[in-house]
Biopython code that builds the backbone (N, CA, C, O; Angstrom):
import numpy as np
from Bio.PDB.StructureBuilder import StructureBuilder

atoms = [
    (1, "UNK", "N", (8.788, -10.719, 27.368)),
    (1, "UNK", "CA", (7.963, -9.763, 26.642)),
    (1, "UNK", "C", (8.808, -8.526, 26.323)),
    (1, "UNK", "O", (9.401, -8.063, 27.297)),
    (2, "UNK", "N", (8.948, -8.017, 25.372)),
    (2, "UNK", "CA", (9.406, -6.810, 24.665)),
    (2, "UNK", "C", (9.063, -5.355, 25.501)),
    (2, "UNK", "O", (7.886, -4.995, 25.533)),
    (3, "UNK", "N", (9.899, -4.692, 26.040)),
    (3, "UNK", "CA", (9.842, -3.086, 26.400)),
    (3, "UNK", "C", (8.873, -2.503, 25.398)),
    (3, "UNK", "O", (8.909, -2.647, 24.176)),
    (4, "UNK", "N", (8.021, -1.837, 26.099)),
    (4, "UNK", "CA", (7.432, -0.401, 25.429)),
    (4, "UNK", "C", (8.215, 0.139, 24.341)),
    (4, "UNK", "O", (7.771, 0.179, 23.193)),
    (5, "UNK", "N", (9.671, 0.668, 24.745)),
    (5, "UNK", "CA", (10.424, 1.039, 23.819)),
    (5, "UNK", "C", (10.660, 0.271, 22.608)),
    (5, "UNK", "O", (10.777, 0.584, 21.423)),
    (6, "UNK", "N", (10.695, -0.796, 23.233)),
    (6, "UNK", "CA", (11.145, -1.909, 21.796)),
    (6, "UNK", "C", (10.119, -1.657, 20.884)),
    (6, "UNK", "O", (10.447, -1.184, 19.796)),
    (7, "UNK", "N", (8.980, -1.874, 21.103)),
    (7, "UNK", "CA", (7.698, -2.229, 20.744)),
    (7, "UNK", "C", (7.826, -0.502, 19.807)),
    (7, "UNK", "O", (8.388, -0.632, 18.720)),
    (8, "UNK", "N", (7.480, 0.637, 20.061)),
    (8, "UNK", "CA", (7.694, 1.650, 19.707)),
    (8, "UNK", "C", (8.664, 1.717, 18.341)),
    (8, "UNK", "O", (8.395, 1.991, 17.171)),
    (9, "UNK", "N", (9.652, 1.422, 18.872)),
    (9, "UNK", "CA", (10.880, 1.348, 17.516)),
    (9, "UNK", "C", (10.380, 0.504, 16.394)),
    (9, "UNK", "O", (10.190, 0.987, 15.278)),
    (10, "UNK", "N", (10.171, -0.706, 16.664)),
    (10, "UNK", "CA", (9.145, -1.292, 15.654)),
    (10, "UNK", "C", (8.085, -0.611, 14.985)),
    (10, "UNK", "O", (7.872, -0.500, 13.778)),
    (11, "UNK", "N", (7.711, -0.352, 15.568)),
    (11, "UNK", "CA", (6.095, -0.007, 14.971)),
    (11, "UNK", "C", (6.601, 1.704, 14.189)),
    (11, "UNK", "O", (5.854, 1.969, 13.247)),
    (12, "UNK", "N", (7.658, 2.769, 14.440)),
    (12, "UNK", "CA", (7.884, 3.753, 13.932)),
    (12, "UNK", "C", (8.703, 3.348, 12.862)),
    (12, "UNK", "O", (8.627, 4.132, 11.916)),
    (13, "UNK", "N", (9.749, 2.033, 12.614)),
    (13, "UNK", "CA", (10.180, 1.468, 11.837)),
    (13, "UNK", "C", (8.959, 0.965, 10.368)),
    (13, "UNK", "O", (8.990, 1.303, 9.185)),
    (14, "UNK", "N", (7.997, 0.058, 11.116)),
    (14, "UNK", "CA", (7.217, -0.049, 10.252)),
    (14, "UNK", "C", (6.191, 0.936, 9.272)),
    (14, "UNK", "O", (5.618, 0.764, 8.196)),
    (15, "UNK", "N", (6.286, 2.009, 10.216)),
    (15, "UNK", "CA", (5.569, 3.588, 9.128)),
    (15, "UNK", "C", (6.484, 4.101, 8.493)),
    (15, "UNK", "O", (6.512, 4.710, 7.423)),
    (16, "UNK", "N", (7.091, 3.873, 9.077)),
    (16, "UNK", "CA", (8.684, 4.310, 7.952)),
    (16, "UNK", "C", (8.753, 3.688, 6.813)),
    (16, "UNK", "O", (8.943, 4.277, 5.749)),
    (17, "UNK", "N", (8.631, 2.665, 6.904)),
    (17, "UNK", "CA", (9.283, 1.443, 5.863)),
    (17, "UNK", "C", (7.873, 1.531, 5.038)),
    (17, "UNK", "O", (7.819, 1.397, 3.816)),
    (18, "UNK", "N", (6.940, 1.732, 5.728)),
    (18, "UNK", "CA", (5.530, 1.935, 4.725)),
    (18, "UNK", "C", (5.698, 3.075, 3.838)),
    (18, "UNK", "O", (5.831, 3.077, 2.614)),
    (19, "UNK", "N", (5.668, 4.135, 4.738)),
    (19, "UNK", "CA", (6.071, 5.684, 4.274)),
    (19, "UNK", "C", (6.834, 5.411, 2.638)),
    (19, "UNK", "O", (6.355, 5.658, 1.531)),
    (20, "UNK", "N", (8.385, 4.726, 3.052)),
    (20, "UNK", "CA", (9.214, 5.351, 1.992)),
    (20, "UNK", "C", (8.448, 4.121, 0.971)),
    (20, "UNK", "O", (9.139, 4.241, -0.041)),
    (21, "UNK", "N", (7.687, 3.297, 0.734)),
    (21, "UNK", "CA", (6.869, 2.994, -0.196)),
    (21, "UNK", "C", (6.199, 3.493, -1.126)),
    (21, "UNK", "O", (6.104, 2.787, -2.130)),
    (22, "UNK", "N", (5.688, 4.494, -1.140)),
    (22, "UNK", "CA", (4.661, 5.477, -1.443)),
    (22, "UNK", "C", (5.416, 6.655, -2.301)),
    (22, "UNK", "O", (6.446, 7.304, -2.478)),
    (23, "UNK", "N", (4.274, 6.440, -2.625)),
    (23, "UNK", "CA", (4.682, 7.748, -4.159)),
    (23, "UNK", "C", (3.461, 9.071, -4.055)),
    (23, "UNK", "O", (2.367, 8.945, -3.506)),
    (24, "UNK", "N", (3.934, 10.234, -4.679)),
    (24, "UNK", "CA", (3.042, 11.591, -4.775)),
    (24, "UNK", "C", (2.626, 11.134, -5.913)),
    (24, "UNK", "O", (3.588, 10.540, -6.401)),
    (25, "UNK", "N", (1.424, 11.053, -6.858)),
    (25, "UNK", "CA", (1.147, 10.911, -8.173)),
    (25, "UNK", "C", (-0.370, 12.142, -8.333)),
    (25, "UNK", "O", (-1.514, 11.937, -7.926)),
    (26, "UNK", "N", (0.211, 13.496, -9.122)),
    (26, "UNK", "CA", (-1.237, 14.119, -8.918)),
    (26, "UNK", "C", (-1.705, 14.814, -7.659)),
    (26, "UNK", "O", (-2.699, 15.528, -7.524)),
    (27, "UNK", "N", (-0.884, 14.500, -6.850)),
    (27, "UNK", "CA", (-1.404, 15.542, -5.320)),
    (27, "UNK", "C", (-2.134, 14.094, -4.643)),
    (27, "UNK", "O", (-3.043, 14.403, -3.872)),
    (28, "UNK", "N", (-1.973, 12.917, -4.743)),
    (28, "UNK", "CA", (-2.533, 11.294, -4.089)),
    (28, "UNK", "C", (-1.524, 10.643, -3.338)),
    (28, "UNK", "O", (-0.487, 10.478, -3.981)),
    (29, "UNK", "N", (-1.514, 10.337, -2.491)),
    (29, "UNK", "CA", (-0.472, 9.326, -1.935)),
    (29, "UNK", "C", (-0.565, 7.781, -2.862)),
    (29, "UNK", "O", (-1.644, 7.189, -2.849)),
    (30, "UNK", "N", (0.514, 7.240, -3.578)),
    (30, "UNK", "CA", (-0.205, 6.238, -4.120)),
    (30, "UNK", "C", (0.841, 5.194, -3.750)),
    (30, "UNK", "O", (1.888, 5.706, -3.351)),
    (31, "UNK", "N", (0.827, 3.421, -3.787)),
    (31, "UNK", "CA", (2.018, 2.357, -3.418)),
    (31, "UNK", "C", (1.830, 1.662, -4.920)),
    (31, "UNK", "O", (0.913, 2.139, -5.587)),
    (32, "UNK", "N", (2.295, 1.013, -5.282)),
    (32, "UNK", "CA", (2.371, 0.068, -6.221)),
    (32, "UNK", "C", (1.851, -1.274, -5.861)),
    (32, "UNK", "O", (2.000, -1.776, -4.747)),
    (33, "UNK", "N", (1.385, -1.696, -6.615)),
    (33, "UNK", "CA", (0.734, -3.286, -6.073)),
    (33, "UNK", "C", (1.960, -3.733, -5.435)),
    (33, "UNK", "O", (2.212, -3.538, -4.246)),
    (34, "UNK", "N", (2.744, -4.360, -6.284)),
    (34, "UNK", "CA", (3.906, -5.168, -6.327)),
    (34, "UNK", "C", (4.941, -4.899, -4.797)),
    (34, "UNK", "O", (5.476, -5.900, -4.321)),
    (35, "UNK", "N", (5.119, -3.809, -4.246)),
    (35, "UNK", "CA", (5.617, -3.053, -3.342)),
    (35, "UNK", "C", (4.529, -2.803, -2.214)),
    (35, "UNK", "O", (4.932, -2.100, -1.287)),
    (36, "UNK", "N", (3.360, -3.208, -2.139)),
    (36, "UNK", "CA", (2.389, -3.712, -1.030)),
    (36, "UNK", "C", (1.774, -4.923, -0.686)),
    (36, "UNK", "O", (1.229, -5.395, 0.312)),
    (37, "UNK", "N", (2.066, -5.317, -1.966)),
    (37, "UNK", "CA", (2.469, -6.806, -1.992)),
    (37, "UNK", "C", (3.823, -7.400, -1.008)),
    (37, "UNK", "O", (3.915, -8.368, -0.254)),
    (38, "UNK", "N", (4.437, -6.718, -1.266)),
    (38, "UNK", "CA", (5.900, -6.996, -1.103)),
    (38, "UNK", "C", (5.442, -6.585, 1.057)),
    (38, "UNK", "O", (5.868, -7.390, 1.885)),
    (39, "UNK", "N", (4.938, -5.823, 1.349)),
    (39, "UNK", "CA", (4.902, -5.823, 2.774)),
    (39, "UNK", "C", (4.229, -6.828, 3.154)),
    (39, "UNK", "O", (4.705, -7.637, 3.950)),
    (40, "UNK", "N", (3.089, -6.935, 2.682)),
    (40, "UNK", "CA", (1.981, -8.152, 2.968)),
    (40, "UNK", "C", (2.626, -9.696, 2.956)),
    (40, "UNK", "O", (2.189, -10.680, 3.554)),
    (41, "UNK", "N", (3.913, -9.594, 2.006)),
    (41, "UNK", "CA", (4.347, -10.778, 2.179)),
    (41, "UNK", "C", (3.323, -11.647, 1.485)),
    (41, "UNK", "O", (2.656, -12.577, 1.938)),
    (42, "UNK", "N", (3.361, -11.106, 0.254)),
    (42, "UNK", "CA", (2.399, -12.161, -0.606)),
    (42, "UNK", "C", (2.349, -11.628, -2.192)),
    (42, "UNK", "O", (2.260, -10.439, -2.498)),
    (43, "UNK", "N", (2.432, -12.840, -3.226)),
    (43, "UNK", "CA", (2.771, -12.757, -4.400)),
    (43, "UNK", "C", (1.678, -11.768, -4.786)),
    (43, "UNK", "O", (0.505, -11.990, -4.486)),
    (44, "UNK", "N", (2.251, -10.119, -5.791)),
    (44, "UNK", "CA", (1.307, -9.415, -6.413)),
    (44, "UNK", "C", (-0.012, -10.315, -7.248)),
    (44, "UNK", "O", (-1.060, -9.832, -7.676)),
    (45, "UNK", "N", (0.228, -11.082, -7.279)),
    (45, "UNK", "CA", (-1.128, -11.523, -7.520)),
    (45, "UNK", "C", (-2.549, -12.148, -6.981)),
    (45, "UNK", "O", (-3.724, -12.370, -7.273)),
    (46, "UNK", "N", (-1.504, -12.264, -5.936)),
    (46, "UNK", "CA", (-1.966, -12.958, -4.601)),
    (46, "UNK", "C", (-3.036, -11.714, -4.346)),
    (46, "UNK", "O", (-4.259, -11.676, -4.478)),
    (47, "UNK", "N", (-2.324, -10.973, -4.035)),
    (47, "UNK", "CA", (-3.248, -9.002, -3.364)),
    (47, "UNK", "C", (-4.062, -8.734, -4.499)),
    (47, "UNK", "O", (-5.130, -8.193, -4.213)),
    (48, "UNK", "N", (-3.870, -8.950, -5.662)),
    (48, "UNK", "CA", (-4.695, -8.469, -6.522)),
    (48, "UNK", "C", (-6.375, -9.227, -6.926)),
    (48, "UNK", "O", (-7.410, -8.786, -7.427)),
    (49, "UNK", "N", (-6.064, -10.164, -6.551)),
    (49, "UNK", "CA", (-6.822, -11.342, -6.272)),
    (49, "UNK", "C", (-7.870, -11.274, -4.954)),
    (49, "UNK", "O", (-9.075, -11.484, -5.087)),
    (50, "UNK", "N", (-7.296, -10.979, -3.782)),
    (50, "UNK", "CA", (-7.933, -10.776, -2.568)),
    (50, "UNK", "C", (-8.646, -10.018, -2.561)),
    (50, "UNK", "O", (-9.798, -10.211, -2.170)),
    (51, "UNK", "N", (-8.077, -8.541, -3.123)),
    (51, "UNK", "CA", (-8.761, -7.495, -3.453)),
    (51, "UNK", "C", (-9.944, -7.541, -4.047)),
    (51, "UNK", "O", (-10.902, -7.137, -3.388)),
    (52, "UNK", "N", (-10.129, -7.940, -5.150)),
    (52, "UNK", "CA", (-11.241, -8.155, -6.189)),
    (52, "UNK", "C", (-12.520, -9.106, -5.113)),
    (52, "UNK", "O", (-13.697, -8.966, -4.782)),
    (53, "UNK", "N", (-11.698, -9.817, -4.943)),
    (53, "UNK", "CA", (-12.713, -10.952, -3.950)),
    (53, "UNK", "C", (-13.732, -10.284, -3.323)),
    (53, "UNK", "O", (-14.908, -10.216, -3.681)),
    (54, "UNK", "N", (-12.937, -9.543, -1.869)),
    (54, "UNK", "CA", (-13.696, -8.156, -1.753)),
    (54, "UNK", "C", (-13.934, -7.325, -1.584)),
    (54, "UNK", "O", (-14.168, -6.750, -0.520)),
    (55, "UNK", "N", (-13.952, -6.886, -2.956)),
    (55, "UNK", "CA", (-14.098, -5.143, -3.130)),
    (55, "UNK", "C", (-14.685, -4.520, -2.284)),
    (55, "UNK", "O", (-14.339, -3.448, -1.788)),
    (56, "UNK", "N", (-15.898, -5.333, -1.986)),
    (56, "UNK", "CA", (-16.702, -4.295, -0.900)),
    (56, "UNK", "C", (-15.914, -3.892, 0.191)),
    (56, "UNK", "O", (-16.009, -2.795, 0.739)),
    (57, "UNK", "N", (-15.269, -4.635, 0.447)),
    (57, "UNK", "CA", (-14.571, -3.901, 2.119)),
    (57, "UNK", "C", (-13.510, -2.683, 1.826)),
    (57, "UNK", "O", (-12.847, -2.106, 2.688)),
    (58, "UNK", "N", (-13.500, -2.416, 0.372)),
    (58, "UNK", "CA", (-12.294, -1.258, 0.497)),
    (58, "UNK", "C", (-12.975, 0.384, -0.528)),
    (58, "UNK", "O", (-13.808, 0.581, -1.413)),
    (59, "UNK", "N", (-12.355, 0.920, -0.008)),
    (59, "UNK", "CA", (-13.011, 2.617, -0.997)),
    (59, "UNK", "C", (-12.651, 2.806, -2.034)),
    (59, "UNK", "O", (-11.519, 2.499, -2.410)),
    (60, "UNK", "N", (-13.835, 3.554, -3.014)),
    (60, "UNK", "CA", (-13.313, 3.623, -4.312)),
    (60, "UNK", "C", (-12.342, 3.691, -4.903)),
    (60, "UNK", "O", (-12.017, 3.358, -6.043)),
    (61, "UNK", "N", (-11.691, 4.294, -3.831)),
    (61, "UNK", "CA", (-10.443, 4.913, -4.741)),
    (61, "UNK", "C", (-9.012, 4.059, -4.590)),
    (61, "UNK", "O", (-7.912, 4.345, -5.064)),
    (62, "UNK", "N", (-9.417, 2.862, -3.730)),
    (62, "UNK", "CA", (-8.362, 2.078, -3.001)),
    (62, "UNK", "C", (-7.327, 1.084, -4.277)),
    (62, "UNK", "O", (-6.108, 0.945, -4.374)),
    (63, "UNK", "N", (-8.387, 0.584, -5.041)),
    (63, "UNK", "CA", (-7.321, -0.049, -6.706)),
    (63, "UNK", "C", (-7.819, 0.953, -7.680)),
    (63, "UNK", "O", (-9.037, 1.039, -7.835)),
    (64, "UNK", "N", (-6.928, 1.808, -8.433)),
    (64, "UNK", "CA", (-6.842, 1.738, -9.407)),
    (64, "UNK", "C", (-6.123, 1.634, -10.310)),
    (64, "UNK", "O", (-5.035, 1.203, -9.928)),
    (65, "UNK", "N", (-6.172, 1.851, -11.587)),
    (65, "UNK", "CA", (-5.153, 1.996, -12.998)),
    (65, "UNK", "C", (-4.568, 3.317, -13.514)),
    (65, "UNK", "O", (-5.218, 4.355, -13.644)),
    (66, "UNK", "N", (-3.402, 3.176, -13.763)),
    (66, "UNK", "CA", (-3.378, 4.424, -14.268)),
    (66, "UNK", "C", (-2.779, 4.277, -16.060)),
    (66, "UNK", "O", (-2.015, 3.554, -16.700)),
    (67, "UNK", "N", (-3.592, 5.339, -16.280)),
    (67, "UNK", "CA", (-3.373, 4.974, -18.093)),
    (67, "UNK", "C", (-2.895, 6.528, -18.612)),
    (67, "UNK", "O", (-2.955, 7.487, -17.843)),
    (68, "UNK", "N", (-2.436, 6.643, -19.953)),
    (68, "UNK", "CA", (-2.631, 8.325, -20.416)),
    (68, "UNK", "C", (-3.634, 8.933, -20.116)),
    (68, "UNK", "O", (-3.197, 10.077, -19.992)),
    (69, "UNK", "N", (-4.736, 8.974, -19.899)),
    (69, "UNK", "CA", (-6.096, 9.277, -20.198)),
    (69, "UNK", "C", (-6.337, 9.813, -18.634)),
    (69, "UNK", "O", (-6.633, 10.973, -18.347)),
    (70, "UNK", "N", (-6.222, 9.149, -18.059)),
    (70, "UNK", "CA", (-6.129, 9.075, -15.771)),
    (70, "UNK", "C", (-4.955, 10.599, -15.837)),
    (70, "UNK", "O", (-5.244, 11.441, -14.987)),
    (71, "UNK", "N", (-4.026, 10.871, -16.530)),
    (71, "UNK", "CA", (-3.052, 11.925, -16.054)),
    (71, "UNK", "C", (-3.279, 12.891, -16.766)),
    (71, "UNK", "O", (-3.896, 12.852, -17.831)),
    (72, "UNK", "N", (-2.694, 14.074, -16.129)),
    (72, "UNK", "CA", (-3.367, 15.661, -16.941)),
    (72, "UNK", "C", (-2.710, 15.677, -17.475)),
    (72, "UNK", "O", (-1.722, 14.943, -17.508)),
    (73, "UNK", "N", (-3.147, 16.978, -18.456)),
    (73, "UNK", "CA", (-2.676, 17.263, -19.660)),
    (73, "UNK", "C", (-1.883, 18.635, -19.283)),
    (73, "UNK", "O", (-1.275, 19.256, -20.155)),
]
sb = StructureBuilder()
sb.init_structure("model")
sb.init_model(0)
sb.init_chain("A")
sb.init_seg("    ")
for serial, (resi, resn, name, xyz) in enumerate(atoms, 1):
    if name == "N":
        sb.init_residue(resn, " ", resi, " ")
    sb.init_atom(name, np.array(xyz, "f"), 0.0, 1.0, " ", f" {name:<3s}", serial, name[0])
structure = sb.get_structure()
């Protein structure tokens, strides 16, 4: 079985590796499908798919799009 420590390094590795995923867009923390896809270990379409399935389990604000119209002026 793995040390505490071990276990630790992992898991601060993995917020890390989440962390540098993520983008500022607007004052939002936001990831890209494709690049949370990419942690999940499953084809962006795959997540995009799951998602929809069901919506209910996630918050409004959890998929969206962004278009001209979504960014300020």
């Amino acid at each position: 079985m793995p040390s505490k420590k071990i276990i630790a390094r992992k898991l601060i590795a993995s917020v890390e590796r989440i962390e540098s995923q993520m983008f500022l867009v607007c004052g939002q923390k936001v990831m890209i499908y494709t690049r949370l896809a990419e942690l999940y270990e499953v084809e962006p379409r795959v997540l995009v798919q799951a998602v929809k399935r069901n919506i209910e389990r996630f918050s409004e604000d959890f998929m969206f799009q962004l278009n001209k119209r979504s960014l300020p002026t």
